[in-house]
LODOTI-621631 format. One line per field, with one value per residue (C-alpha): residue number from 0; z, x, y. Coordinates in nm, 4 decimals. Last residue first. Example, Ala and Ser with C-alpha at 12.3 -4.5 7.8 and 13.67 -1.06 7.14 Angstrom:
REM LODOTI-621631
pos <- 1,0
up <- 0.7140,0.7800
east <- 1.3670,1.2300
north <- -0.1060,-0.4500
***
This chain:
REM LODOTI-621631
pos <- 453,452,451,450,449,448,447,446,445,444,443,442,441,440,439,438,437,436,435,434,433,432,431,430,429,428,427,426,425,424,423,422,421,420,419,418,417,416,415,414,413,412,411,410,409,408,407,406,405,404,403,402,401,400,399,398,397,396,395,394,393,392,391,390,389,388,387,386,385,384,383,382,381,380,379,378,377,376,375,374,373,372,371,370,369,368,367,366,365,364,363,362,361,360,359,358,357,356,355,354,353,352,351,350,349,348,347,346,345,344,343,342,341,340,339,338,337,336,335,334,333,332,331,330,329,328,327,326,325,324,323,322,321,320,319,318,317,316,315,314,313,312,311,310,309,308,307,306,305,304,303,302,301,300,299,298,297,296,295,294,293,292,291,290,289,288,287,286,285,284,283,282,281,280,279,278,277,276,275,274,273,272,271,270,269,268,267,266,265,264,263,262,261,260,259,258,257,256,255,254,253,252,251,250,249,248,247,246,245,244,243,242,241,240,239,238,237,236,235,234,233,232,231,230,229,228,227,226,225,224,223,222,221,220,219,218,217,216,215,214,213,212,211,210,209,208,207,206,205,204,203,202,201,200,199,198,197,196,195,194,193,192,191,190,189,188,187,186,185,184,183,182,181,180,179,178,177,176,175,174,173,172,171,170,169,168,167,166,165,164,163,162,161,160,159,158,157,156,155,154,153,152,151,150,149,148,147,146,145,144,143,142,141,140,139,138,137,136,135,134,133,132,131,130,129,128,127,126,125,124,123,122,121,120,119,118,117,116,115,114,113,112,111,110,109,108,107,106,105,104,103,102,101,100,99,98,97,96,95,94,93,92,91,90,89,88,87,86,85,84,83,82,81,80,79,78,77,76,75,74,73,72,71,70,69,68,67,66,65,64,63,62,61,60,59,58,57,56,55,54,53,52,51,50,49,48,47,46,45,44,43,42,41,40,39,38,37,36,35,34,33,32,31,30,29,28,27,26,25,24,23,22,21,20,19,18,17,16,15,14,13,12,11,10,9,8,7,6,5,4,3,2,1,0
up <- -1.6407,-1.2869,-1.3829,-1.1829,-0.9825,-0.6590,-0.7197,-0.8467,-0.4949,-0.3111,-0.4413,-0.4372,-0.0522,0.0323,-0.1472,0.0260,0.3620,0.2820,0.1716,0.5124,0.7352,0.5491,0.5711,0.9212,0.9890,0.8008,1.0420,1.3600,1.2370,1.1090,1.4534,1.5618,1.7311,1.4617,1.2393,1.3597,1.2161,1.2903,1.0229,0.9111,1.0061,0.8168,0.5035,0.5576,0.6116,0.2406,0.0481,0.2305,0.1105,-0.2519,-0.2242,-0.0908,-0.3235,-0.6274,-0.5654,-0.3871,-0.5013,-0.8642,-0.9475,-0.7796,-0.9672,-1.3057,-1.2481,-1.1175,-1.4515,-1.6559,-1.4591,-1.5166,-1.9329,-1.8628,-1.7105,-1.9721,-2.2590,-2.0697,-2.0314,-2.4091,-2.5109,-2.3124,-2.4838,-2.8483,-2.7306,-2.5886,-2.9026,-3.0734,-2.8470,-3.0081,-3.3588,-3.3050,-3.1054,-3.3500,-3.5973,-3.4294,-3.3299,-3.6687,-3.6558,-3.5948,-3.4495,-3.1196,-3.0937,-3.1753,-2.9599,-2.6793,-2.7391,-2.7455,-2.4098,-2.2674,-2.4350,-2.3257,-1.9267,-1.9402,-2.0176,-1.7458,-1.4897,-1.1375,-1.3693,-1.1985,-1.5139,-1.7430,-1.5661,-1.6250,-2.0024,-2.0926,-1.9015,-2.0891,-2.4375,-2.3313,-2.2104,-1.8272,-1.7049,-1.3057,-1.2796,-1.6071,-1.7755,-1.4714,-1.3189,-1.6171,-1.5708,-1.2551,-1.3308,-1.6240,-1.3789,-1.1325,-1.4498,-1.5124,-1.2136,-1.2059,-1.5521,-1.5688,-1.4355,-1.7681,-1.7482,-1.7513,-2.0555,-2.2041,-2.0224,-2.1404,-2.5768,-2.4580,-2.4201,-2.7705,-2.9942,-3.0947,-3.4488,-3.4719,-3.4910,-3.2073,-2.9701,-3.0962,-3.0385,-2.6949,-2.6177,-2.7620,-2.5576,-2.2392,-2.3011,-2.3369,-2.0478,-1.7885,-1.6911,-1.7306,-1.4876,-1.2331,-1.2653,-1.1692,-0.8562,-0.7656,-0.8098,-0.6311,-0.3328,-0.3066,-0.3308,-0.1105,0.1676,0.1625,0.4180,0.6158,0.6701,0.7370,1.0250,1.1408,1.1239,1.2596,1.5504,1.6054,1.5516,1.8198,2.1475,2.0600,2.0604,2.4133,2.4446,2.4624,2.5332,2.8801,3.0173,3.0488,3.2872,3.4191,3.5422,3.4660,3.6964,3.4496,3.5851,3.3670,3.1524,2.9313,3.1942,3.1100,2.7443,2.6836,2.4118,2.6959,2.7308,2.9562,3.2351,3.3805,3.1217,2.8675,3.0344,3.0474,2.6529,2.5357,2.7345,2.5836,2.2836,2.3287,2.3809,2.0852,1.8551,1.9825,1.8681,1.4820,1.4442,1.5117,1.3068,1.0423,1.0690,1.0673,0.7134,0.5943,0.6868,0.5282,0.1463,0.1315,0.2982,0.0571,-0.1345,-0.4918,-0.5245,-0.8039,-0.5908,-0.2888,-0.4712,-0.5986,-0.2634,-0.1271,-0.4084,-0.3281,0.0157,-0.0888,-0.2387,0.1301,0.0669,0.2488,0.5573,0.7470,0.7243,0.8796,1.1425,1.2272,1.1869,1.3612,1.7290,1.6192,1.2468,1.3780,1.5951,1.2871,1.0750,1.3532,1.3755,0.9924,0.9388,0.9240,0.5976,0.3185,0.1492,-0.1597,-0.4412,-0.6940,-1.0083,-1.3615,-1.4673,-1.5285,-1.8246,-2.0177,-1.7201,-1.6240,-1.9347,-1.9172,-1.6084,-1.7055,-2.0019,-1.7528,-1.5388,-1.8128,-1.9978,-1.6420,-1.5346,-1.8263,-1.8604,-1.4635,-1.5586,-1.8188,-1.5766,-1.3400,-1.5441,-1.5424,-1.1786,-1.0754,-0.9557,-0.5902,-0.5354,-0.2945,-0.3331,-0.1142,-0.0291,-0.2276,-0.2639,-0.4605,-0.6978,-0.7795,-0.5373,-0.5554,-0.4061,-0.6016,-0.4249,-0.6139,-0.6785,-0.8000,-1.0603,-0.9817,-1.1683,-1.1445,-1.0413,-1.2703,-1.1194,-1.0189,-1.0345,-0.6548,-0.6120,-0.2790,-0.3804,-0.0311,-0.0131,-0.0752,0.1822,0.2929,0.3871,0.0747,0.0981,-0.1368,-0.3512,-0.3635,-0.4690,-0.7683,-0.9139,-0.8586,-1.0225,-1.3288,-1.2861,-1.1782,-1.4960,-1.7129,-1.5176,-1.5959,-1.9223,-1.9297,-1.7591,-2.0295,-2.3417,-2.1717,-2.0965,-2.4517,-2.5965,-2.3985,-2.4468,-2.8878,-2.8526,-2.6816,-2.8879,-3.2371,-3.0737,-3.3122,-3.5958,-3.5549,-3.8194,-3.6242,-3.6125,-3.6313,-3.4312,-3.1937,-3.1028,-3.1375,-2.8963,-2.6439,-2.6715,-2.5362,-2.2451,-2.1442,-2.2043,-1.9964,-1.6841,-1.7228,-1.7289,-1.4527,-1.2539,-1.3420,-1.2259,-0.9009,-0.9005,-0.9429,-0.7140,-0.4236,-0.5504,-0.5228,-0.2204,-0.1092,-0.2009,-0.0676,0.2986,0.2596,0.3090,0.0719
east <- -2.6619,-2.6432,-2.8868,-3.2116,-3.2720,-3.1212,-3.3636,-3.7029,-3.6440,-3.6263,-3.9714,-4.1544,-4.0622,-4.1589,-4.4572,-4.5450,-4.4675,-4.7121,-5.0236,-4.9220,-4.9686,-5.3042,-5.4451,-5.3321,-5.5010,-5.8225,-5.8142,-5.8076,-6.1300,-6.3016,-6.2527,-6.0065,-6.1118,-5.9980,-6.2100,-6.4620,-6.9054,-7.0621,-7.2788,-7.1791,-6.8462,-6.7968,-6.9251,-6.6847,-6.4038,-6.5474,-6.4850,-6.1084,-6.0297,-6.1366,-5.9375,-5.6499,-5.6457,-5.6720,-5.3822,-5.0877,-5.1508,-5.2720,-5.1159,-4.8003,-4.7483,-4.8416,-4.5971,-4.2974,-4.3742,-4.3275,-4.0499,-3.8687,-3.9791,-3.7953,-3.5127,-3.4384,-3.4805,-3.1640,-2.9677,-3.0276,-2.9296,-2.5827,-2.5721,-2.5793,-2.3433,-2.0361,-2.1016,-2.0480,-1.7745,-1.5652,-1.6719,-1.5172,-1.2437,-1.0796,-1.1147,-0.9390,-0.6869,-0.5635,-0.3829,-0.0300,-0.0615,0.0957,-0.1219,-0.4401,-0.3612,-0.2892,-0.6235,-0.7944,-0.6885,-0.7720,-1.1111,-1.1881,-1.0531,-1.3182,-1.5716,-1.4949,-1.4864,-1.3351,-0.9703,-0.6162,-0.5923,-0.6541,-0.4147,-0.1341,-0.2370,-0.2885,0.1042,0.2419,0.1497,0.2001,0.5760,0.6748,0.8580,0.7535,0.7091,0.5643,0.4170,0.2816,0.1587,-0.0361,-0.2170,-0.3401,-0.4609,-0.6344,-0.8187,-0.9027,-1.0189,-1.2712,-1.4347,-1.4918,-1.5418,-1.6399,-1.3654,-1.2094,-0.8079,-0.7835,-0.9366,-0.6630,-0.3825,-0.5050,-0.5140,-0.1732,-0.0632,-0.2043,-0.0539,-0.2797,-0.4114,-0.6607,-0.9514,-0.7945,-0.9148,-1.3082,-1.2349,-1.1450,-1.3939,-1.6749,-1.4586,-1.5204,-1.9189,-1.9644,-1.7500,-1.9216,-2.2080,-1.9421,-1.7325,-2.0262,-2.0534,-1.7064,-1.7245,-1.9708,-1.8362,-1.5060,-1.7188,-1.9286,-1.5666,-1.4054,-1.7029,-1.6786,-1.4451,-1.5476,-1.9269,-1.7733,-1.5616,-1.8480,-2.1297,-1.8532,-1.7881,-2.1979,-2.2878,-2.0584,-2.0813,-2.4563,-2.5426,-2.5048,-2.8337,-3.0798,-2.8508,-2.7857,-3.1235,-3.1861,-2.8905,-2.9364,-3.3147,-3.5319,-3.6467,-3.4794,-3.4194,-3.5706,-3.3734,-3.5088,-3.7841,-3.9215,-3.7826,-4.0381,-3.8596,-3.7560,-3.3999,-3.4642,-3.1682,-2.9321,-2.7791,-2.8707,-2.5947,-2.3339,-2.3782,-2.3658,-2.0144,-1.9287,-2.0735,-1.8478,-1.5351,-1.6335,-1.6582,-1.2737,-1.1577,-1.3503,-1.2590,-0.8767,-0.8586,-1.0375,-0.7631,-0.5245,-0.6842,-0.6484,-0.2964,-0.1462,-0.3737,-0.2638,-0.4748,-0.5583,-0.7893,-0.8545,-1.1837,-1.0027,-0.6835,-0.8659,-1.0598,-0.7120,-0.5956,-0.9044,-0.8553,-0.4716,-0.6039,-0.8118,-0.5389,-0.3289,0.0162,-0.0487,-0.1721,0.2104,0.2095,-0.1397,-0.0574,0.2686,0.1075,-0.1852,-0.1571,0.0869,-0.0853,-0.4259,-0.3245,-0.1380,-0.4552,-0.7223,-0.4521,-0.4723,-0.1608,-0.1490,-0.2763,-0.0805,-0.2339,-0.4067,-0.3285,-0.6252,-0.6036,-0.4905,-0.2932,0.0511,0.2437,0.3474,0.4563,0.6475,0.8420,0.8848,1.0355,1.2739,1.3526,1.4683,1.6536,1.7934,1.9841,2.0865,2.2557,2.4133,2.5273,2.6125,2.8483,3.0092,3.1180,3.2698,3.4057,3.7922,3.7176,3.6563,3.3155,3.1688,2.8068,2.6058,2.2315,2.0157,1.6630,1.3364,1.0120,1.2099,1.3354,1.6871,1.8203,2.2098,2.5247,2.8408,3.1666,3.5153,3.8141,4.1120,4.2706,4.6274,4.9333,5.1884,5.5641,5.7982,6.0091,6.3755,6.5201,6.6995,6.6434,6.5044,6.1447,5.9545,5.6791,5.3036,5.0459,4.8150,4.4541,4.3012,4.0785,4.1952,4.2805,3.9278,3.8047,4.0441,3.9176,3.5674,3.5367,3.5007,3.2096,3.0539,3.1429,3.0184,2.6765,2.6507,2.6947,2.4738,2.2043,2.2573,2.1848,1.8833,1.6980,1.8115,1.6591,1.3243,1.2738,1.3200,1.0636,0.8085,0.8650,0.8169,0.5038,0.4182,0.2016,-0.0354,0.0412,0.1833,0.4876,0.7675,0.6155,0.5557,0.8378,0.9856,0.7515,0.7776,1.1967,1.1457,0.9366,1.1706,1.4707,1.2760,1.2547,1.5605,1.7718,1.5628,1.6783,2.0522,2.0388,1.9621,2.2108,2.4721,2.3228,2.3731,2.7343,2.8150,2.6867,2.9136,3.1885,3.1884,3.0775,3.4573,3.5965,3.7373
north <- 1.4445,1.3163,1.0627,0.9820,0.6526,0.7736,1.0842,0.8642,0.6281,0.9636,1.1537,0.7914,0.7135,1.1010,1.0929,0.7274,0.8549,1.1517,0.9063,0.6607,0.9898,1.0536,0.7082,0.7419,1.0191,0.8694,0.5350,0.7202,0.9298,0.5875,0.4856,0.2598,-0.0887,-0.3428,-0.1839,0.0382,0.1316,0.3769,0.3976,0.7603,0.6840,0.3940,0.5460,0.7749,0.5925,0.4033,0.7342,0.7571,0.4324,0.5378,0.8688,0.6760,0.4085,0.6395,0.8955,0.7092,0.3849,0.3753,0.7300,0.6371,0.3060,0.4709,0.7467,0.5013,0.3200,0.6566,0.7222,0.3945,0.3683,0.7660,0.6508,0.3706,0.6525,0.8491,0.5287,0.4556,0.8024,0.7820,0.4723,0.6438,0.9120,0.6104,0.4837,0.7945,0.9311,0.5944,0.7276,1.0616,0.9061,0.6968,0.9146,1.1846,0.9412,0.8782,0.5207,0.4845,0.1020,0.2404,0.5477,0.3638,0.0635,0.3297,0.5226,0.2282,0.0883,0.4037,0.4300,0.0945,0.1638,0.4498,0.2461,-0.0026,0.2965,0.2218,0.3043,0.1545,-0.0706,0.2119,0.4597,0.1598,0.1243,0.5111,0.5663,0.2855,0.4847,0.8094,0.7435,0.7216,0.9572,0.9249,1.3111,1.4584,1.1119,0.9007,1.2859,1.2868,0.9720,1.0761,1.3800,1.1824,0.9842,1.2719,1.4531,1.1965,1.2641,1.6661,1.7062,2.0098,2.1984,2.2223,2.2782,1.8543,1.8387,2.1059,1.8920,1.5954,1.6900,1.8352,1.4300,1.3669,1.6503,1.8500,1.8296,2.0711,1.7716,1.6373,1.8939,1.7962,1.4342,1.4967,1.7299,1.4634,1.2439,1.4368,1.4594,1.0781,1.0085,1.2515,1.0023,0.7107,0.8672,0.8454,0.5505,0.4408,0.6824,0.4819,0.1315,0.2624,0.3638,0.0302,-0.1301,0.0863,0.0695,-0.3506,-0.3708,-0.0940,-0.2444,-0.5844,-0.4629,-0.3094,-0.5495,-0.8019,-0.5839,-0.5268,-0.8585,-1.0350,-0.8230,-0.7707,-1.1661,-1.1859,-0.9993,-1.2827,-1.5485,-1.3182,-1.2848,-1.6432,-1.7392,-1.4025,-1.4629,-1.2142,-0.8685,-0.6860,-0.3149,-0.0253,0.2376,0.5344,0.6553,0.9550,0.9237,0.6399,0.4555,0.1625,-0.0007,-0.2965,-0.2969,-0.6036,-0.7581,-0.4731,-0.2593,-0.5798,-0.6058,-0.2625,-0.1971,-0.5690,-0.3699,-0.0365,-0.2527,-0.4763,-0.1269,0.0104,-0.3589,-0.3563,-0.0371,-0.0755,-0.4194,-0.1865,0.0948,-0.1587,-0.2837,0.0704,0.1398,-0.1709,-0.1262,0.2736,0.5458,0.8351,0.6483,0.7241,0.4561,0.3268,0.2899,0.1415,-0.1201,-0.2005,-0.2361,-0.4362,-0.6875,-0.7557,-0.7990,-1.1042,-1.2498,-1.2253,-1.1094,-0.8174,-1.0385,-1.0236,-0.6049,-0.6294,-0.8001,-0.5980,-0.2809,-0.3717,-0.0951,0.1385,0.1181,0.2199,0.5218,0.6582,0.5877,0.7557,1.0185,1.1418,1.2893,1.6429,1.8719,1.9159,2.2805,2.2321,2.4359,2.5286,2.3796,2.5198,2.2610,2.3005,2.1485,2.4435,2.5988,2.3413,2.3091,2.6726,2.6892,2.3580,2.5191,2.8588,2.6007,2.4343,2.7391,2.8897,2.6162,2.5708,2.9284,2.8894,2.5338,2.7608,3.0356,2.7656,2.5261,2.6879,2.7772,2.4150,2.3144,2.2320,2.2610,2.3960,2.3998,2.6702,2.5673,2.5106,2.7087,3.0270,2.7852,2.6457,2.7967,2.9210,2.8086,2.7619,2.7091,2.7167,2.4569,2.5631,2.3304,2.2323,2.3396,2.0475,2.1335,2.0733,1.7832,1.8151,1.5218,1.3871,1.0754,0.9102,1.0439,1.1551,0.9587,1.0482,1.1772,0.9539,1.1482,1.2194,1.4808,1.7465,1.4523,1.3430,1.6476,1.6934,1.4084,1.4721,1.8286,1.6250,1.4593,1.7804,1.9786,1.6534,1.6080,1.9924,1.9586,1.6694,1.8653,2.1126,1.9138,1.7443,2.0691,2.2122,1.8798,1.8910,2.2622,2.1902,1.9365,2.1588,2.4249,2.1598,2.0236,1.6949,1.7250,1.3776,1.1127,0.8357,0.6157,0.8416,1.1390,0.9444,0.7399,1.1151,1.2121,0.9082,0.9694,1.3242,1.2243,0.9560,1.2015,1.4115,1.1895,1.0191,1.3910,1.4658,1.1540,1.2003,1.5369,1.4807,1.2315,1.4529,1.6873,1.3999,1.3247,1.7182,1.7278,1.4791,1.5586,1.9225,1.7467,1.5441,1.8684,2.1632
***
């Protein structure tokens, strides 16, 4: 056996010291919970967690003590002769074998280095966790469909070759720390470093088009008559370029500003539109708990509706903090609730965890919590419809009346020939009707941005 043996059986070793931490985490939250609270705990899930953790420590134990004889395989001094002659029984060594297997179909070939002795009980172990694990997993998956990775974004790789090293020196920068949580509610894919280069990277590739800009307007008049886009200035340059020099400086700073503030505009968005869905997903919530589930499943059933298409991405996110980072229910509600764009959300959250940690009855909790959330759900709704029924009063004074009363007087006009401002009473009444159907069109948009997804 070589020094290579060794060491993959150090790096499976602590493999299995990191799933052992995982679900003993997630085994100590439920009997935290089950001793504090009320709620019927999962009794199958329970029983998984402690067969997973019983054989991982098995195996920990075979490994461990392969080690010894490992190390003497490679040992490079060899020992001295004894000057004195006593016969000495010699010292039956453990054979060492080679295991390889997969753990799963998706993942390559482990080899690991055991003693024969161990060997048949280190593959019951094996066995025993690997089929908990499957079940485990099974029990925790979300019905989602599987998104392929996709390459690196080169605008972002192009970005951090060229502001890395600013960027890396500004992260300590308050105003930076805002931008990265504006970034984590909004659910960026681009972390705090990456997204400031890629605005250093706008804001230079924009100032190259406007000094472009700049020198094209120096010496041309851009004109809306397509048959002849671009004239020559006949002006001075020492009076021409104040005029346009301005361009090289708005538009980068327009830019710059415009990506800065995008994650916070975003985040705000996203944050009202979990509110829109929040009513309805605690009414869910509530309505799970009333069967006595046990609080983390109570996510994984919310999560399986496809409903709630911005919510879920919260409590996705909490999830993951429980099945892959092992963090308990309780510190994973109060780290999702801080990352939240949605203030209501962050309340139920932070609710849910001070229920849970006080023992309280959850069901309660969130029966009376979704009617709250119900009752201004309701007030939203009536506040849209005072809106509408202001927006109707407004259109039917300007839209309807004014025109038909305008339109009276154009013909007046026109009988008597008489013009305003030099257009004809003809010229006026197009216009009255172009201005009628920009008005529709203004009223039909401001009433959508101003009406509820729900």
């Amino acid at each position: 056996m070589s020094i290579d043996a060794f060491k993959e059986n150090i790096k499976h070793i602590k493999e299995i010291i990191r799933e052992m931490y995982v679900f003993s985490n997630q085994l100590a939250s439920i009997n935290k919970l089950e001793s504090q609270s009320r709620v019927p705990i999962d009794s199958k899930e329970k029983k998984l967690l402690i067969n997973v953790v019983s054989a991982l420590a098995v195996q920990l134990k075979i490994l461990n003590n392969s080690i010894p004889s490992l190390l003497k395989n490679i040992y490079f001094l060899k020992e001295l002769p004894s000057t004195t002659k006593i016969e000495k029984k010699p010292k039956k060594e453990d054979k060492l074998v080679q295991l390889k297997y997969k753990p799963r179909e998706d993942q390559a070939k482990i080899a690991v280095t055991v003693t024969d002795k161990d060997r048949e009980e280190f593959l019951e172990n094996l066995s025993k966790s690997n089929l908990s694990i499957f079940q485990l997993k099974k029990k925790y998956a979300v019905d989602r469909p599987v998104q392929a990775f996709s390459r690196p974004n080169t605008y972002a790789k192009l970005s951090n070759r060229l502001f890395r090293g600013i960027s890396t020196r500004l992260l300590l920068d308050k105003k930076l720390e805002k931008l990265n949580k504006n970034l984590r509610k909004m659910n960026s894919p681009f972390v705090v470093g990456t997204y400031f280069s890629m605005i250093l990277f706008t804001v230079l590739i924009t100032f190259i088009v406007s000094l472009f800009l700049f020198v094209l307007l120096l010496f041309y008049h851009l004109s809306f008559d397509y048959t002849q886009m671009f004239t020559s200035v006949e002006e001075s340059l020492l009076i021409r370029i104040p005029q346009v020099i301005w361009i090289i400086f708005v538009l980068p700073a327009f830019m710059g500003l415009l990506m800065w503030y995008f994650p916070y505009t975003e985040a705000q968005s996203i944050g009202k539109k979990i509110d829109r869905e929040l009513p309805f997903v605690t009414i869910h919530m509530s309505a799970i708990a009333t069967a006595g589930v046990e609080p983390t499943n109570i996510f994984r059933i919310i999560l399986k509706n496809k409903e709630y298409k911005y919510a879920n991405q919260e409590f996705r996110k909490l999830m993951n903090l429980i099945n892959f980072q092992g963090y308990d229910l309780v510190r994973a509600l109060k780290k999702t609730a801080v990352s939240s764009s949605s203030v209501k959300l962050r309340e139920l959250l932070g609710g849910l965890a001070t229920t849970i940690t006080s023992g309280g009855d959850m069901h309660t909790y969130l029966d009376k919590h979704s009617e709250e959330l119900l009752f201004d759900y309701k007030l939203e709704r009536e506040k849209y419809t005072k809106t509408a029924e202001t927006f109707m009063d407004i259109y039917i004074s300007v839209v309807i009346a004014a025109p038909m009363i305008m339109l009276m007087l154009f013909v007046i006009m026109g009988s008597t020939a008489i013009s305003i401002g030099g257009l004809s009473a003809k010229v006026m009444g197009v216009l009255i009707i172009i201005l009628v159907a920009g008005l529709n069109l203004g009223f039909l948009v401001l009433l959508k941005l101003k009406q509820p997804a729900f």
